[in-house]
C-alpha positions in Angstrom: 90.9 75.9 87.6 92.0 74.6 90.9 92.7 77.1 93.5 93.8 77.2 97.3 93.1 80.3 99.4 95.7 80.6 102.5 93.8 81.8 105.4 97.0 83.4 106.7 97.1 84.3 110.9 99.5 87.2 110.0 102.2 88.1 112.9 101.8 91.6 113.7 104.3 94.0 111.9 107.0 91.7 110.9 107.4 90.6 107.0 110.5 89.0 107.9 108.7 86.3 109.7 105.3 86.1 107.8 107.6 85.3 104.6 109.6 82.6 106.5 106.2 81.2 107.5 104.8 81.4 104.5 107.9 79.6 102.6 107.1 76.9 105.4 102.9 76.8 104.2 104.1 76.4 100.6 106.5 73.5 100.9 103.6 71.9 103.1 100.7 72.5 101.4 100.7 73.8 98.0 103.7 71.7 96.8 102.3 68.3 94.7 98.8 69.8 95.1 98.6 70.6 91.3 96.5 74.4 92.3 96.6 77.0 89.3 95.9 80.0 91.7 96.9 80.9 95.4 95.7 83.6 97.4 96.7 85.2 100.4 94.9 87.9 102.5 95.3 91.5 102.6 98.7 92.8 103.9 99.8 90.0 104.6 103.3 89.8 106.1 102.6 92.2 108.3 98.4 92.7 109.6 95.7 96.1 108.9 98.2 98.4 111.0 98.6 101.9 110.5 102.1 102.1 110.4 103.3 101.2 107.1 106.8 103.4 107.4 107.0 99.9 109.7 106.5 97.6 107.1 105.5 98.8 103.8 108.3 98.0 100.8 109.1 99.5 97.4 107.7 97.7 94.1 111.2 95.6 94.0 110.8 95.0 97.5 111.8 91.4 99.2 108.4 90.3 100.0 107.7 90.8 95.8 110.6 88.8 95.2 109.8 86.0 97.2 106.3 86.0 95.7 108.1 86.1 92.0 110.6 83.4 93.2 107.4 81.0 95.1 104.9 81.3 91.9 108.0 80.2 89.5 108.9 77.6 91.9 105.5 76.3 92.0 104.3 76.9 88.7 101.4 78.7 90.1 99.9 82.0 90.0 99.5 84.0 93.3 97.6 87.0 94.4 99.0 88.5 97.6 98.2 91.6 99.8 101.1 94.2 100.1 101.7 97.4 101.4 104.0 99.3 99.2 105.8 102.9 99.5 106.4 105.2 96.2 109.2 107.9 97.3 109.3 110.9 94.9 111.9 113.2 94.9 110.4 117.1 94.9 111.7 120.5 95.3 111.8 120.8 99.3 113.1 117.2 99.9 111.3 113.6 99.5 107.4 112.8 99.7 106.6 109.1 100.6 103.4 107.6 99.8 102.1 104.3 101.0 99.4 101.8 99.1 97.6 98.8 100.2 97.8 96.3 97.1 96.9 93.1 95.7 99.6 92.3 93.7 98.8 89.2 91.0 102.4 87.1 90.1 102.0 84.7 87.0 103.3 81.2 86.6 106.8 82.9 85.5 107.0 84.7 88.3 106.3 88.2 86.4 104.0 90.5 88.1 101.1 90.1 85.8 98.6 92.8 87.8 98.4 95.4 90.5 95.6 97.0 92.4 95.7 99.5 95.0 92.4 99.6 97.2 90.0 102.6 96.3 87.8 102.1 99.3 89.9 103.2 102.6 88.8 102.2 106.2 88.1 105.7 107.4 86.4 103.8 110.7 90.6 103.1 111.4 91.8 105.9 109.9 93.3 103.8 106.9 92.5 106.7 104.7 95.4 108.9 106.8 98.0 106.2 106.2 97.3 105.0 103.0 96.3 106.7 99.9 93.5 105.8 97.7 93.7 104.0 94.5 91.3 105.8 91.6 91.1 102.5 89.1 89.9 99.1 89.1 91.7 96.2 87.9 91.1 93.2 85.1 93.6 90.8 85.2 94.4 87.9 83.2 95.1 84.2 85.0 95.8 81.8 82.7 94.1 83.5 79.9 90.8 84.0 82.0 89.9 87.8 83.0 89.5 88.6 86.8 89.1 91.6 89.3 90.7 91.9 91.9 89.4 93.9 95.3 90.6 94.6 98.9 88.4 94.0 101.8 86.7 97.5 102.7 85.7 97.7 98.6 83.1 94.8 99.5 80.6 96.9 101.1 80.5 99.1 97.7 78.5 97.0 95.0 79.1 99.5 92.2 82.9 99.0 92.2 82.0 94.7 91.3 79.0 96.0 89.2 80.4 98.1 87.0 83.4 95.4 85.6 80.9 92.1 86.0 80.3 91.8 82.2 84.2 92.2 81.5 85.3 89.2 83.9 84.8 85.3 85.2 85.3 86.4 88.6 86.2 88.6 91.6 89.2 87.7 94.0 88.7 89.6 97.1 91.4 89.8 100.0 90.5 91.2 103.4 91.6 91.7 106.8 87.9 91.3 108.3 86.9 91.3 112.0 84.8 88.6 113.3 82.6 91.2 114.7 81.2 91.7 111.5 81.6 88.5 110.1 78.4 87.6 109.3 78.7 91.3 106.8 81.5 89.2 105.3 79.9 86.3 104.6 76.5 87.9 103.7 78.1 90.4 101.1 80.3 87.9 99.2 77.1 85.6 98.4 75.4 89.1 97.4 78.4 90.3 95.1 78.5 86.4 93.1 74.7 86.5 92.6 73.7 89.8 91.6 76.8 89.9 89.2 76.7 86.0 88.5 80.0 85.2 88.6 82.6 83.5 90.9 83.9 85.0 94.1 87.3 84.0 95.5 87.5 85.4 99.0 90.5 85.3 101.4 90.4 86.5 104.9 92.9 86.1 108.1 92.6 84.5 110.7 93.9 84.7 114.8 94.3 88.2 116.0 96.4 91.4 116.0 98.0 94.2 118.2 94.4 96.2 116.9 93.0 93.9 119.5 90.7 92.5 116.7 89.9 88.9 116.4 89.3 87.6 112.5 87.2 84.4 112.0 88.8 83.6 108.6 85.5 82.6 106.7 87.7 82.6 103.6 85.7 80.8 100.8 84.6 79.8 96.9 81.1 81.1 95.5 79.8 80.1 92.4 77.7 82.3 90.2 74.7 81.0 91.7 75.9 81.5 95.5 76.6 78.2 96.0 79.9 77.8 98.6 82.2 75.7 97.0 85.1 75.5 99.3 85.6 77.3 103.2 88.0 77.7 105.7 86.6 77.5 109.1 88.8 80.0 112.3 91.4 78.2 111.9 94.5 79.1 109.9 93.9 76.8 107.3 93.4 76.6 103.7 90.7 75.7 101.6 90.5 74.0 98.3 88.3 74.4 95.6 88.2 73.4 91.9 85.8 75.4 89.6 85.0 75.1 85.7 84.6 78.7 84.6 82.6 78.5 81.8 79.6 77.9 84.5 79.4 82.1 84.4 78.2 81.6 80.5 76.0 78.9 80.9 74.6 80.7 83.8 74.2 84.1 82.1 72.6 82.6 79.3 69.9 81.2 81.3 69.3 83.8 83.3 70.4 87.1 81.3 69.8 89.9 84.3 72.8 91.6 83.3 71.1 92.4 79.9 68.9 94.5 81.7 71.5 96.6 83.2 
């Protein structure tokens, strides 16, 4: 499976733009080079604010359609960070709630997968703008079974733990500061070893109106912890290729999640 992970520098608060741009990334980067999976970071077209009445879109929203319309055009699959809004109608009027998702579009640009994060930033108050998600999700890519986890849900090793035997890997978006980038890059190696299996981690890059800095650090690990593809600070993207029947063979030889 070859697969690119766009360290996206996300401009603050405006979908509008961060679609244009990446339309622009696609067309330059991911057309002719034959990937099977792209990933972009968490939220996006629009950065970790607080605000999602600013930014966050319904489920048929025009940031999912242009995710649909890319992944058909490109024959890929892509697993993106968006904030979405459900509106219910109730007795006294309309409640609005807003979710920070990885959404997963297939090859025919059907939304194949959804998660909404279950571990909100309470350090930014992300837990009084967003609500929580309560399950984890398997999804399918290209007939091989992944997780798929948002940022804050790294520092929680029973969420990975408790799906390792069902999948091939974790994909993991984030928005993660460079202040605690070495947390980042330490946890990720921890979460592919201990449940020996890939980890495909996407981070931003640049900064935001947070006045936060993000040092990308977006990056492959195999089963073994082994870094098989990186992005440095820049906004780049890095490129990795990985046979996933390395979790078996590894498993086999070393059969620590027996013992669970």
């Amino acid at each position: 499976m070859k697969i690119l992970g766009i360290q996206f520098n996300s401009i603050w608060q405006d979908s509008e733009a961060n679609l244009a741009k990446l339309k622009a990334l696609f067309l330059e980067r991911v057309k002719g080079s034959g990937a099977d999976l792209v990933v972009l970071p968490e939220t996006f077209h629009a950065g970790f604010s607080m605000q999602p009445i600013k930014f966050a879109e319904s489920v048929e929203g025009e940031i999912s359609q242009a995710l649909a319309s890319l992944a058909l055009e490109y024959n890929v699959n892509i697993v993106a960070g968006v904030a979405q809004k459900q509106v219910r109608q109730e007795c006294h009027g309309q409640s609005v709630k807003f979710f920070n998702r990885a959404l997963l579009f297939d090859r025919n640009g059907i939304l194949a997968g959804e998660y909404s994060k279950q571990k909100l930033f309470s350090y930014a108050g992300e837990d009084k703008a967003f609500q929580a998600g309560h399950n984890s999700s398997i999804v399918e890519i290209d007939g091989e079974s992944f997780a798929l986890l948002i940022c804050y849900d790294l520092r929680f090793p029973e969420l990975f733990r408790k799906l390792a035997k069902k999948v091939k890997g974790f994909i993991v978006i984030a928005n993660w500061p460079d202040s605690r980038q070495q947390h980042w890059e330490s946890l990720l190696k921890a979460r592919a070893i201990e449940n020996q299996c890939f980890i495909i981690a996407v981070n931003r890059t640049g900064s935001d109106d947070n006045g936060l800095s993000y040092s990308g650090g977006s990056c492959l690990i195999s089963p073994m912890g082994e870094v098989l593809g990186y992005a440095n600070s820049q906004e780049d993207i890095f490129k990795a290729e990985i046979d996933l029947n390395e979790v078996k063979r590894v498993r086999a030889k070393f059969p620590f999640l027996e013992d669970l």
